[in-house]
N, C-alpha and C positions, 0 to 999 in steps of 0.2 A: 648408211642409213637408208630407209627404206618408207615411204608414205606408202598407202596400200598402191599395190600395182604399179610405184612409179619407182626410179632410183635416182634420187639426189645427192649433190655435192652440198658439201658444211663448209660455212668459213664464219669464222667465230674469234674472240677474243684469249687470249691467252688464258688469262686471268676472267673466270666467269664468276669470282666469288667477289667482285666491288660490293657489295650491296644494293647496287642500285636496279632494278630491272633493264633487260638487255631485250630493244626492241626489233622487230623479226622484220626482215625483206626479202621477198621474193625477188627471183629471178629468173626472166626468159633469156634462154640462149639464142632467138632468130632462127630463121628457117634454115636449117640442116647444123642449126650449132651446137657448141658444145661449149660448158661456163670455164673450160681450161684456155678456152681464148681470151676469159675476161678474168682472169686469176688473180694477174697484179690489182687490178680495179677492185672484185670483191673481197682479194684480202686484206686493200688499204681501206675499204667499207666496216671490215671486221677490227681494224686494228683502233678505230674510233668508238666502240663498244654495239655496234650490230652485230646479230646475229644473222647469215644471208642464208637462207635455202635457195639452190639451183636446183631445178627438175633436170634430168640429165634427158628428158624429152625434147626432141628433135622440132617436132612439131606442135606448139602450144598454143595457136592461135587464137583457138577458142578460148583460153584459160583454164582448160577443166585441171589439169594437173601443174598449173601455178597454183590454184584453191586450194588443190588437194595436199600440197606441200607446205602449205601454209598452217593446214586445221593438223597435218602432222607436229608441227614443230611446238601447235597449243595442246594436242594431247601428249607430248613430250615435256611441258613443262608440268603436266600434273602424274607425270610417271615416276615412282621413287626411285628405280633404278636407272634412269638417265642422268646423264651427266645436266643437265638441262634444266634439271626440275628445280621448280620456284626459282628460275633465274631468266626469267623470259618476260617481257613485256607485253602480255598478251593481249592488251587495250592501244598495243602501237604497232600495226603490223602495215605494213609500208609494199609498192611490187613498181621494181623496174625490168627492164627489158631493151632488147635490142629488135629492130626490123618490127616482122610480123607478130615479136612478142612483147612487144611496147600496145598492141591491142589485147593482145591474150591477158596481159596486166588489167589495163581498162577492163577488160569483163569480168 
């Protein structure tokens, strides 16, 4: 999956058809990271009914592509051909981070 210009990792819920909206969280990998160091964590995040976007962005300090991964995941809920659509909580979208991307979240 793809936000514009960025390429992100999914971790999501088995079952996305509960009926209940599945609310969205961001995440920064730290400076030179990557979210396959934090797999076990965001997939026991996913296995609680979040839905996690990682930026597979290196350096996210600023936040600009924690944002961008984020307004992805709400134009993916009103896209019919995603797996996604109308199953996103888009009034609950939540960002963590490790290092320098616990700021990139903050902005």
């Amino acid at each position: 999956m793809r936000p514009p210009g960025n390429q992100c990792d999914l971790y999501y819920p088995i079952d996305l058809a509960v009926g209940v909206p599945h609310p969205i969280i961001t995440w920064g990998n730290g400076t030179g990271g990557v979210s396959s160091v934090a797999e076990y964590f965001l997939k026991h995040l996913g296995s609680w009914g979040f839905v996690i976007v990682a930026t597979r962005d290196r350096f996210t300090g600023d936040g600009t592509t924690i944002l961008d991964a984020a307004n992805y995941m709400v134009r993916e809920n009103s896209h019919p051909q995603s797996i996604f659509f109308q199953k996103l909580d888009t009034n609950h979208i939540g960002g963590i981070g490790h290092s320098q991307d616990a700021g990139g979240v903050t902005r």
